[in-house]
ZAZA-113275 format. One record per residue: chain; residue in one letter; residue number from 1; x, y, z of N, C-alpha, C, O, CB in turn. Coordinates in steps of 0.02 Angstrom, whole numbers, plus 50000, padded with zeros to 5 digits. Glycine has a CB too. Example, Ala and Ser with C-alpha at 12.3 -4.5 7.8 and 13.67 -1.06 7.14 Angstrom:
% ZAZA-113275
<atom "A" "A" 1 <50660 49716 50390> <50615 49775 50390> <50660 49835 50390> <50712 49834 50423> <50565 49776 50452>>
<atom "A" "S" 2 <50642 49888 50354> <50684 49947 50357> <50645 50002 50394> <50670 50057 50402> <50704 49970 50286>>
END
This chain:
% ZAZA-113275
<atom "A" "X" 1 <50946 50850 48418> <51006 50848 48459> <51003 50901 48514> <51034 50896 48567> <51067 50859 48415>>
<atom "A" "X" 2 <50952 50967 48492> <50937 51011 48552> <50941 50971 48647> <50969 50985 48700> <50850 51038 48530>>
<atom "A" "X" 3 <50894 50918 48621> <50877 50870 48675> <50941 50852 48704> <50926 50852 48764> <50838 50806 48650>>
<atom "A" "X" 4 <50985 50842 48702> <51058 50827 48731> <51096 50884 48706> <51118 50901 48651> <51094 50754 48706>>
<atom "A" "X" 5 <51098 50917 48783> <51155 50996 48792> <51220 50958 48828> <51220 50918 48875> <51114 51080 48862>>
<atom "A" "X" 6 <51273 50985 48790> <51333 50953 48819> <51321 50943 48896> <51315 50890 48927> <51399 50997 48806>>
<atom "A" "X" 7 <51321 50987 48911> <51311 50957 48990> <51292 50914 48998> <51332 50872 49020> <51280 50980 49033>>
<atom "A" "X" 8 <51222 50893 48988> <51185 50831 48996> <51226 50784 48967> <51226 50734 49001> <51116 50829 48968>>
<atom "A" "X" 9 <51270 50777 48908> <51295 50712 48872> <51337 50706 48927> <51324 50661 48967> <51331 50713 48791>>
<atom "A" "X" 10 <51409 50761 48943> <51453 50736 49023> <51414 50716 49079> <51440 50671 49113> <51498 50799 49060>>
<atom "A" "X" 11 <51358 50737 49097> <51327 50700 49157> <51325 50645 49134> <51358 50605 49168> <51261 50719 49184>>
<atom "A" "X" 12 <51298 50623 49089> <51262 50564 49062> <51337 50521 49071> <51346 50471 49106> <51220 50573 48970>>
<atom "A" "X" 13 <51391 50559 49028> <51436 50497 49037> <51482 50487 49086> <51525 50443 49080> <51471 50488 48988>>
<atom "A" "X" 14 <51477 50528 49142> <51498 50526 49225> <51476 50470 49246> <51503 50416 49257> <51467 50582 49276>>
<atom "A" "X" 15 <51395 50499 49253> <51353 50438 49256> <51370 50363 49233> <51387 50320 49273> <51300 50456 49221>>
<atom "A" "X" 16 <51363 50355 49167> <51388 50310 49136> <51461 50245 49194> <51465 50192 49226> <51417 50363 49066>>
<atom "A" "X" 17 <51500 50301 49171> <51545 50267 49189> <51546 50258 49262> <51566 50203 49280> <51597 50291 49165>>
<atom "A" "X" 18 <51527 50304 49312> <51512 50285 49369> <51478 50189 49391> <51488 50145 49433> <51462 50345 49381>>
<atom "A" "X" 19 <51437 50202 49332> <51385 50140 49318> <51413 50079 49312> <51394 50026 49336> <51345 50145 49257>>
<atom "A" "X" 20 <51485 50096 49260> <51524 50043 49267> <51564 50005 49333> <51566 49945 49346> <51563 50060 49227>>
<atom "A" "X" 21 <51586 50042 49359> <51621 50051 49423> <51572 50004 49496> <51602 49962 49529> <51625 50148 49434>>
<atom "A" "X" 22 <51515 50017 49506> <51477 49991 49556> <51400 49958 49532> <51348 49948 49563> <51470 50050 49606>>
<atom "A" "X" 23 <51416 49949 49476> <51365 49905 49444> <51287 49914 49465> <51251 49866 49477> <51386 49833 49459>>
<atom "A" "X" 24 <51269 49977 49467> <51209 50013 49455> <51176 50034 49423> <51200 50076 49385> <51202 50038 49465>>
<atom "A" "X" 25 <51125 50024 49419> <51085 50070 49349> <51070 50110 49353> <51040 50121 49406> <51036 50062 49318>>
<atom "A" "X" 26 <51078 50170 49300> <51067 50221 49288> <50991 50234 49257> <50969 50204 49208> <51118 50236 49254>>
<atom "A" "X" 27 <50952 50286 49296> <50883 50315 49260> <50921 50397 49264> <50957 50427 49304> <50787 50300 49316>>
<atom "A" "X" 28 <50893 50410 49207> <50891 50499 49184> <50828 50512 49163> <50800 50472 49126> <50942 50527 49118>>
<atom "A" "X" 29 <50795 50571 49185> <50716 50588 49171> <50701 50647 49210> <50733 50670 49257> <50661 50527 49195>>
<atom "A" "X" 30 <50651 50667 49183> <50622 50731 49228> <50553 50704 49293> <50505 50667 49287> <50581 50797 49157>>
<atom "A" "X" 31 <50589 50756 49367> <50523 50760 49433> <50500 50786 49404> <50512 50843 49383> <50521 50789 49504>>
<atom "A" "X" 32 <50423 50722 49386> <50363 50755 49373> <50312 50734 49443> <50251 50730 49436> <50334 50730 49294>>
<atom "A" "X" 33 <50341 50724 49497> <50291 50719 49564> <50337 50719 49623> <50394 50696 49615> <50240 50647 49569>>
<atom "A" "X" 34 <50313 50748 49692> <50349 50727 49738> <50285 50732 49791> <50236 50769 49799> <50421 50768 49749>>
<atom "A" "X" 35 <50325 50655 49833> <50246 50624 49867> <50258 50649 49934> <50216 50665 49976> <50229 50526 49869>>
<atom "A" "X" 36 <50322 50649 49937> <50341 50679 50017> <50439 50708 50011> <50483 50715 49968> <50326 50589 50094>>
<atom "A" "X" 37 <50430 50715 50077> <50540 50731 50080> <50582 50684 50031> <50626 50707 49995> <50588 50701 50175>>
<atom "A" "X" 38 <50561 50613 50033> <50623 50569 50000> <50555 50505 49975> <50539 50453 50004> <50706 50534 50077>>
<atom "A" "X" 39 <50524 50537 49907> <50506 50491 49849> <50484 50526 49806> <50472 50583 49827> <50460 50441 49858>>
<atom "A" "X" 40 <50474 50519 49756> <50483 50573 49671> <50449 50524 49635> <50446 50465 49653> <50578 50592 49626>>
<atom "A" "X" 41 <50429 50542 49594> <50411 50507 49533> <50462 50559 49460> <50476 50619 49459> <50306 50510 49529>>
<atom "A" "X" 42 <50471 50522 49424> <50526 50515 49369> <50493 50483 49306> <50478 50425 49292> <50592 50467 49396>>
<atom "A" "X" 43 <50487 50529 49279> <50471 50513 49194> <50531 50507 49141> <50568 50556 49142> <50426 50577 49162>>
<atom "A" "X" 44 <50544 50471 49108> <50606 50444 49083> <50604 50471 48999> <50555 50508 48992> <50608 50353 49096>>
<atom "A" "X" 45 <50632 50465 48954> <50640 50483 48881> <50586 50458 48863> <50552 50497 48829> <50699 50460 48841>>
<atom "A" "X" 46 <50553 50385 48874> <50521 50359 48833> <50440 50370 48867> <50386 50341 48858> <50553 50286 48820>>
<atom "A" "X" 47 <50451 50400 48891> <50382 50434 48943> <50359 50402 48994> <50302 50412 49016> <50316 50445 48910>>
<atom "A" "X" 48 <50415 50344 49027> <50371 50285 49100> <50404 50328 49148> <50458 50355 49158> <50399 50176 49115>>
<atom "A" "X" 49 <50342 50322 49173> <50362 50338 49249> <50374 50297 49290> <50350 50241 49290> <50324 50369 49281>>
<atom "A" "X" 50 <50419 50324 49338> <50457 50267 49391> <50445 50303 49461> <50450 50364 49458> <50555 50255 49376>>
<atom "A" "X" 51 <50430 50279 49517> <50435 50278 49585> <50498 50279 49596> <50529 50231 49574> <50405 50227 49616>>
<atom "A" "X" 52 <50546 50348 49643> <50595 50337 49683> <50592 50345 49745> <50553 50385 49771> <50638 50363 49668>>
<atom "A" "X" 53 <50641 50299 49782> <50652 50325 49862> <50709 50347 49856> <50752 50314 49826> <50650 50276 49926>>
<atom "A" "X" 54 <50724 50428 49892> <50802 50442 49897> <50833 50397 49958> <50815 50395 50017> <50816 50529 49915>>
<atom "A" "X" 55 <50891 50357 49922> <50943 50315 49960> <50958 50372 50037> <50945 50431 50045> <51027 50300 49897>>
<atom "A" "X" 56 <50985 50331 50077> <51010 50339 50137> <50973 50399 50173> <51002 50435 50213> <51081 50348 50131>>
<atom "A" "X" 57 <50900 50407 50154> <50873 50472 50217> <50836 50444 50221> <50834 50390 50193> <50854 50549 50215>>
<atom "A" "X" 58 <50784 50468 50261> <50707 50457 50295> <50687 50539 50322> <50713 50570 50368> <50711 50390 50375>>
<atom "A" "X" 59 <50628 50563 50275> <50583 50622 50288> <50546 50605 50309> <50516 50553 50295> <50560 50659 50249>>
<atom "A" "X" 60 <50534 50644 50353> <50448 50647 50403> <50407 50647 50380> <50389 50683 50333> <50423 50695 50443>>
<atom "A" "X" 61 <50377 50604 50409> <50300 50587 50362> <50263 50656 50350> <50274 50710 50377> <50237 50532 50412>>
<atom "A" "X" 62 <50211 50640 50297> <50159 50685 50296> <50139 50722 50343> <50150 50783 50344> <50115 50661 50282>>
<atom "A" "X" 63 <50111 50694 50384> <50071 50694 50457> <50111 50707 50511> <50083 50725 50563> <50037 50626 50476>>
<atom "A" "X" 64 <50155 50704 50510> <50228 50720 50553> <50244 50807 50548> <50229 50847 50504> <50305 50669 50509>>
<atom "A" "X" 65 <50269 50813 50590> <50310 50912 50614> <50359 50896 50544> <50377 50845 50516> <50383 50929 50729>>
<atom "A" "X" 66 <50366 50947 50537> <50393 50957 50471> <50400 50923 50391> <50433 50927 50339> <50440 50961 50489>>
<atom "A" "X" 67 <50337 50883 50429> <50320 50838 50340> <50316 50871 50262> <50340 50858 50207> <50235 50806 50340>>
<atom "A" "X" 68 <50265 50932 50294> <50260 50966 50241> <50321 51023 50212> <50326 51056 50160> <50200 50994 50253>>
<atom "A" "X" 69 <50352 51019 50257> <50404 51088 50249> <50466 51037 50201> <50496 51061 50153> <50443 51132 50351>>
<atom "A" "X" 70 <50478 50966 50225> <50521 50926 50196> <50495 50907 50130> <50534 50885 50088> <50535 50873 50237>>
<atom "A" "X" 71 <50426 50913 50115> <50407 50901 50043> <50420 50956 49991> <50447 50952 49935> <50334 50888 50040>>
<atom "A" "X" 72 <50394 51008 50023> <50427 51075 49985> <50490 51085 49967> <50515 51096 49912> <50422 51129 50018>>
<atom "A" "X" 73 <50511 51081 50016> <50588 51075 50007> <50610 51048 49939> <50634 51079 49891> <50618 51027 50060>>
<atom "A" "X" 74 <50594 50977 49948> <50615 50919 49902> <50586 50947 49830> <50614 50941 49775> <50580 50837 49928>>
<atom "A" "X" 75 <50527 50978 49842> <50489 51002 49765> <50512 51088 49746> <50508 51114 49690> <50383 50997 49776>>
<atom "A" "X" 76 <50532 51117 49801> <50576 51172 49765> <50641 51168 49739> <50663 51211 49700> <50585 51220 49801>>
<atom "A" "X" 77 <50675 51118 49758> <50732 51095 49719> <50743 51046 49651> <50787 51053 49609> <50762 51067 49764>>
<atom "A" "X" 78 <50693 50998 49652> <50696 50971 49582> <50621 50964 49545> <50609 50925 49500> <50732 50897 49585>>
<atom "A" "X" 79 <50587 50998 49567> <50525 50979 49540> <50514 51006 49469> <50517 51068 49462> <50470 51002 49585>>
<atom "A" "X" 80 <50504 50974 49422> <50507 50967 49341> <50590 50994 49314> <50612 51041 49280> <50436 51027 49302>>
<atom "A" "X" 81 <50619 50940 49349> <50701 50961 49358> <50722 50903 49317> <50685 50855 49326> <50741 50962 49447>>
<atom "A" "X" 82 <50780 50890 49264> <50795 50852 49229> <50854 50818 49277> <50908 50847 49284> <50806 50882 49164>>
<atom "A" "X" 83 <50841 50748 49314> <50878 50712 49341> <50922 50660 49350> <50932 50643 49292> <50862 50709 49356>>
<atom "A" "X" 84 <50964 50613 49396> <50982 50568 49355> <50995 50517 49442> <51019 50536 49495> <51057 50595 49290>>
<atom "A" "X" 85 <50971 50462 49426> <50971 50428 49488> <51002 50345 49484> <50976 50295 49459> <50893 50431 49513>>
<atom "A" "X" 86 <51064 50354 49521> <51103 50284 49539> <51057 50246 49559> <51016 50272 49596> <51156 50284 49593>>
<atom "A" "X" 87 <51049 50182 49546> <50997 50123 49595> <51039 50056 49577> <51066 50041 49524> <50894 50113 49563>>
<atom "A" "X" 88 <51037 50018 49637> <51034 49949 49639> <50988 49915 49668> <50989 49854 49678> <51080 49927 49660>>
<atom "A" "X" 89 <50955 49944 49679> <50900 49888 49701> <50794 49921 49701> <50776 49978 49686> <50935 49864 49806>>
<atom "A" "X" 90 <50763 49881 49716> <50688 49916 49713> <50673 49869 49808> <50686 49814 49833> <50617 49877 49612>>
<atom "A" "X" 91 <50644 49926 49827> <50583 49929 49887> <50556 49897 49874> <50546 49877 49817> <50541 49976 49903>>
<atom "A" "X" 92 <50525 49872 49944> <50454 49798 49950> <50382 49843 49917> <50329 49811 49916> <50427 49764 50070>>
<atom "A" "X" 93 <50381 49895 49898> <50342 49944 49861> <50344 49951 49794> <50299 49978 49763> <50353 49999 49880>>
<atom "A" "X" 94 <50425 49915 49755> <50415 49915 49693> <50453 49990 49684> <50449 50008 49625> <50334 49904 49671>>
<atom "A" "X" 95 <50486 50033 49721> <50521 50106 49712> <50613 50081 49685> <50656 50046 49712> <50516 50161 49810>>
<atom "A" "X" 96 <50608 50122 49620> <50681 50103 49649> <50714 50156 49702> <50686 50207 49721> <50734 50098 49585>>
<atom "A" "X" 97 <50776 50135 49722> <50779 50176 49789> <50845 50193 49752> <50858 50155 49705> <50777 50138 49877>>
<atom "A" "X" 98 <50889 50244 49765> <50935 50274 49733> <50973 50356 49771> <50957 50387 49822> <50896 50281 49662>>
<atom "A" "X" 99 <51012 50364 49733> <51051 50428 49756> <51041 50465 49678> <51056 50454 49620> <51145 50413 49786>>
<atom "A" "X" 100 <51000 50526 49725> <50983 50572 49660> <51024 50607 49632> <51053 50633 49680> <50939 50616 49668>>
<atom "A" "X" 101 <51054 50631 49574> <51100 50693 49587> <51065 50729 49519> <51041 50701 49469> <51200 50677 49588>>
<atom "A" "X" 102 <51072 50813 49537> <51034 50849 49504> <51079 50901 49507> <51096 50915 49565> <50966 50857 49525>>
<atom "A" "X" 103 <51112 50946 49449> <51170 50971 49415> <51229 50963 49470> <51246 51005 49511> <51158 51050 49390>>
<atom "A" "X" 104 <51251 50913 49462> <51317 50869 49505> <51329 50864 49562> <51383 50854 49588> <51374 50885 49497>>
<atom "A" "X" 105 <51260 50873 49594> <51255 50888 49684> <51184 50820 49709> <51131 50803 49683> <51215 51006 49706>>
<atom "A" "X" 106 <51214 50804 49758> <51185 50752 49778> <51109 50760 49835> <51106 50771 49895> <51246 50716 49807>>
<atom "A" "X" 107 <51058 50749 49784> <51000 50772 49821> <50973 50744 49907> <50941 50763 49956> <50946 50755 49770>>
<atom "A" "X" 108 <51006 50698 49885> <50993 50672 49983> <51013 50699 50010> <50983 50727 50056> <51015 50617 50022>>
<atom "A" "X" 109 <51093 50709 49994> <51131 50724 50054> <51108 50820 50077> <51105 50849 50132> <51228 50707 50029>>
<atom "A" "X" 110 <51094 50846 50005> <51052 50917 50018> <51011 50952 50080> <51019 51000 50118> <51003 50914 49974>>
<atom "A" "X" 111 <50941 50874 50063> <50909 50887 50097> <50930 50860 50186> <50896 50878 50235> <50854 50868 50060>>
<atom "A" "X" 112 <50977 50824 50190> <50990 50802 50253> <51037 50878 50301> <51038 50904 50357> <51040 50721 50239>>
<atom "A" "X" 113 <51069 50887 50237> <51115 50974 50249> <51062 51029 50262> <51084 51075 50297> <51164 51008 50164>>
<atom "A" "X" 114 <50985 51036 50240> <50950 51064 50263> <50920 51044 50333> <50887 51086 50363> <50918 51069 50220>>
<atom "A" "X" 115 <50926 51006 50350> <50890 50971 50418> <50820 50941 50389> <50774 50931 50428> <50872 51036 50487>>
<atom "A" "X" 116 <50813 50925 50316> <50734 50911 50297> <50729 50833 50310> <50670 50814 50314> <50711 50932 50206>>
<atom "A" "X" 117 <50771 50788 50318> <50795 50725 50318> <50856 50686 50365> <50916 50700 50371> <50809 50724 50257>>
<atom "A" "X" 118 <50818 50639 50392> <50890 50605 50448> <50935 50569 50394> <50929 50564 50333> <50863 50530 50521>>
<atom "A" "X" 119 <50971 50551 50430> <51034 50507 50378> <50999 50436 50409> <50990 50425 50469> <51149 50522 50401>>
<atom "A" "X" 120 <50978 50386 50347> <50935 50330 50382> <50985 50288 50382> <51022 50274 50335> <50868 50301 50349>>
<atom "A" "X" 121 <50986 50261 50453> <51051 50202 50492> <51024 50141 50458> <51059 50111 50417> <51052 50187 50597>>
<atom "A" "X" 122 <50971 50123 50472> <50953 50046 50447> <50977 50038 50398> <50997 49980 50389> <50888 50023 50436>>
<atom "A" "X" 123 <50988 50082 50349> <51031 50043 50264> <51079 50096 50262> <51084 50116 50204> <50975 50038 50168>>
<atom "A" "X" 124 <51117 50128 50301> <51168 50154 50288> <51219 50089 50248> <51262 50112 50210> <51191 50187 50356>>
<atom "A" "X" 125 <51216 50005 50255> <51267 49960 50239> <51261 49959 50163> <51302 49930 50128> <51260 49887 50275>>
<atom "A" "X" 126 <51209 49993 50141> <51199 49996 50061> <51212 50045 50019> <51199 50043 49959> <51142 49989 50045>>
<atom "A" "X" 127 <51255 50120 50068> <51282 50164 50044> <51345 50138 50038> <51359 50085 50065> <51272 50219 50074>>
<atom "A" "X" 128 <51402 50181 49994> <51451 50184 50018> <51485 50211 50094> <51451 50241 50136> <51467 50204 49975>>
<atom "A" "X" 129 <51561 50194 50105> <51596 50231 50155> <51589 50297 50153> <51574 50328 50204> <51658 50220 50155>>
<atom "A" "X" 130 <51597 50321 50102> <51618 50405 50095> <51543 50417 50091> <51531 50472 50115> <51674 50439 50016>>
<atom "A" "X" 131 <51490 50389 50072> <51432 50423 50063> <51386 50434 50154> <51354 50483 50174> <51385 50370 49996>>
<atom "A" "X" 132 <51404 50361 50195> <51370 50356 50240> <51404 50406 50278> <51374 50452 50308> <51362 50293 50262>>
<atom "A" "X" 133 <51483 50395 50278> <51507 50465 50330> <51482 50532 50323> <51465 50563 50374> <51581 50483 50324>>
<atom "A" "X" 134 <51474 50570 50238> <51465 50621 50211> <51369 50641 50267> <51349 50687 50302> <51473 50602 50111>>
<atom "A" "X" 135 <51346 50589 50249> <51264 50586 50269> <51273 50586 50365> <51247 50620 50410> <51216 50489 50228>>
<atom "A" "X" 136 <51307 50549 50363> <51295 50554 50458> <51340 50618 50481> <51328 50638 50538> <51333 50470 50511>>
<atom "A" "X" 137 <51391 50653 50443> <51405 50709 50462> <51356 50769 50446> <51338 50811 50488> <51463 50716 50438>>
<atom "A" "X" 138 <51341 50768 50397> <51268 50817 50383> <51235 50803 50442> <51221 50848 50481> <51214 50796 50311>>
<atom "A" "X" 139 <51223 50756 50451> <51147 50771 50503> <51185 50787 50570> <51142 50800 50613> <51080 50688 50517>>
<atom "A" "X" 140 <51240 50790 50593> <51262 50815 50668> <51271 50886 50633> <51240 50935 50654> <51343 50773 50714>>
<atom "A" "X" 141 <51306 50890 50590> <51311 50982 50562> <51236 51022 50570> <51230 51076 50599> <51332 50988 50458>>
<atom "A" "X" 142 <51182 50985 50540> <51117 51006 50536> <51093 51030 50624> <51075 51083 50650> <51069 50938 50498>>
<atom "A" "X" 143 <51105 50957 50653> <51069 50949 50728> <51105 51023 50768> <51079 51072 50793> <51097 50857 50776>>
<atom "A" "X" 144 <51167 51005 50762> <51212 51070 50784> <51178 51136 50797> <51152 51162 50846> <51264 51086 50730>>
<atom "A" "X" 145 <51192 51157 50720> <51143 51222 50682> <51097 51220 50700> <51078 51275 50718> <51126 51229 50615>>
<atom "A" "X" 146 <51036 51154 50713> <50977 51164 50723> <50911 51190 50659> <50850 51199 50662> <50989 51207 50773>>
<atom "A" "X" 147 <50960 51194 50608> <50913 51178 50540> <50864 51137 50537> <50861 51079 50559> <50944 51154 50490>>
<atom "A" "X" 148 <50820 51172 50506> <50741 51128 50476> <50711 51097 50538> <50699 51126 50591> <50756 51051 50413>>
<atom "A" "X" 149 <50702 51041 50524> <50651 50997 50617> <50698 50985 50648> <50683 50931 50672> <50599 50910 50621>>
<atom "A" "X" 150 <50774 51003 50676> <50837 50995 50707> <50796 51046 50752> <50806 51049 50812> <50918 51010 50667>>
<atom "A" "X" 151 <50746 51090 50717> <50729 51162 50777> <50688 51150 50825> <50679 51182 50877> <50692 51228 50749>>
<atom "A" "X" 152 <50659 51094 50803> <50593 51072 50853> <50645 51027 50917> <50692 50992 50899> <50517 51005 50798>>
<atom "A" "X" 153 <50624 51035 51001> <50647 51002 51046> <50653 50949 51045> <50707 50935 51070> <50627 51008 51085>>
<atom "A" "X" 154 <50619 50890 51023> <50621 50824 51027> <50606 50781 50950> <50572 50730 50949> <50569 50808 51083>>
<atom "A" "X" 155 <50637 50811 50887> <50605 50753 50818> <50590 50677 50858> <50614 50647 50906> <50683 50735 50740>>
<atom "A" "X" 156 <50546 50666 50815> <50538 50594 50816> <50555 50573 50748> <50524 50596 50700> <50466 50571 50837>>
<atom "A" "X" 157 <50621 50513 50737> <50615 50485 50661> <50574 50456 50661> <50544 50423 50704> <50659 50450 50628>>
<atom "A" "X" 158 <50565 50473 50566> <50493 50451 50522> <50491 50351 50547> <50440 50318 50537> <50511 50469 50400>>
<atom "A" "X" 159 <50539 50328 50571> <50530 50256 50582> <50513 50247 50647> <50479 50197 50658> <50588 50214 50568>>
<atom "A" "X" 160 <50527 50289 50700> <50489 50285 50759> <50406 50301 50753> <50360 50274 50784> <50523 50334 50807>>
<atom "A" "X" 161 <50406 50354 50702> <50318 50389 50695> <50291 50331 50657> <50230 50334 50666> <50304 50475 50641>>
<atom "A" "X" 162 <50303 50285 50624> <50288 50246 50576> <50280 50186 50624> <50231 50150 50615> <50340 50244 50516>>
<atom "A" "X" 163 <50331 50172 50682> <50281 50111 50711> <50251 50135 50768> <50219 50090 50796> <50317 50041 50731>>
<atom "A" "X" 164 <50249 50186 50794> <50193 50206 50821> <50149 50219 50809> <50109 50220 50856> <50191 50232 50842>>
<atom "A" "X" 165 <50122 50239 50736> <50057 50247 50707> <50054 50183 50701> <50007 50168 50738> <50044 50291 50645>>
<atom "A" "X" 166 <50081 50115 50668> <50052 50051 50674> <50025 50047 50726> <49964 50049 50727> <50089 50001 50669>>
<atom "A" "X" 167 <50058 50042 50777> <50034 50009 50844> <49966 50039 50856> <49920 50003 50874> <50085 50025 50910>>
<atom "A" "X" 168 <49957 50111 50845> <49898 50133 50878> <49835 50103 50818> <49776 50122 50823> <49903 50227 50893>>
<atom "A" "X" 169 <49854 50062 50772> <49813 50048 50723> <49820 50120 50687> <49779 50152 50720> <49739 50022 50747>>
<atom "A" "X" 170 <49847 50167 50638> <49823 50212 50618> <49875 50199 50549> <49936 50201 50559> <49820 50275 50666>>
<atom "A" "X" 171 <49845 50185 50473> <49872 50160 50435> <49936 50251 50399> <49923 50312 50397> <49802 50112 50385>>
<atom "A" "X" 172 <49975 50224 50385> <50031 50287 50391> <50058 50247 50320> <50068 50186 50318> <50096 50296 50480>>
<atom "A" "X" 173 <50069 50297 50259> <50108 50278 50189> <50180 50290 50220> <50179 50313 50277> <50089 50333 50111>>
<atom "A" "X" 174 <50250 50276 50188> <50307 50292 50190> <50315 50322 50130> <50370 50346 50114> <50346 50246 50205>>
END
């Protein structure tokens, strides 16, 4: 019973019931990888690991100005961190894609409050209201401030760098 600290049972049944409410599934498990700013790998109770994309951002690629600083980021905050991630749906990659939250704070929106991550428009329609406003106000708060790659003169989003490395032929992971 060590294994479930009250805390974890109220997350769990926040969670839970959250679950009921918007008909999502719930994964709980420990970051045991992070591949870049916004994807994790997640090992679950029964020891599978799962592929995530964090819902509503987009981190700079690898290969991109501040790729690596947005991976750190992402791995000094939950890395071998006991987590718990909303999903409705899986990526043409097979990820489920989700909103992380890690002791009752919402890891996207974190890293978007750091400047490590844009608030991604193309599926903002798959957040909520309160979540997409919360995310597109972070990133003008960030740009403002000038946090994280907000510091560099001109970011390029990871979806502009991503079809420009197509085009030039130069194969680029997300």
């Amino acid at each position: 019973m060590a294994f479930y600290s009250l805390q974890r049972i109220v997350v769990i049944a926040l969670l839970l019931s959250i679950h009921l409410l918007t008909y999502a599934e719930v994964l709980i498990g420990k970051v045991v990888g992070v591949s870049d700013g916004d994807t994790i790998t997640v090992l679950d109770a029964t020891k599978t690991e799962h592929k995530v994309r964090l819902m509503g951002i987009d981190a700079p690629e690898k290969s991109q100005d501040f790729g690596n600083q947005s991976k750190r980021a992402l791995s000094n905050y939950i890395y071998q961190q006991e987590i718990a991630i909303e999903y409705k749906k899986l990526d043409k990659y097979k990820r489920k894609v989700g909103k992380v939250i890690f002791e009752g704070k919402d890891v996207c929106l974190q890293m978007i409050e750091l400047g490590m991550a844009w608030h991604y428009k193309e599926y903002e329609k798959e957040q909520s209201k309160i979540d997409s406003d919360l995310y597109s106000q972070a990133e003008l708060k960030a740009r403002i401030e000038r946090r994280g790659l907000w510091q560099t003169s001109n970011p390029i989003a990871p979806s502009t760098f991503r079809s420009l490395a197509k085009r030039n032929g130069k194969r680029n992971s997300e």
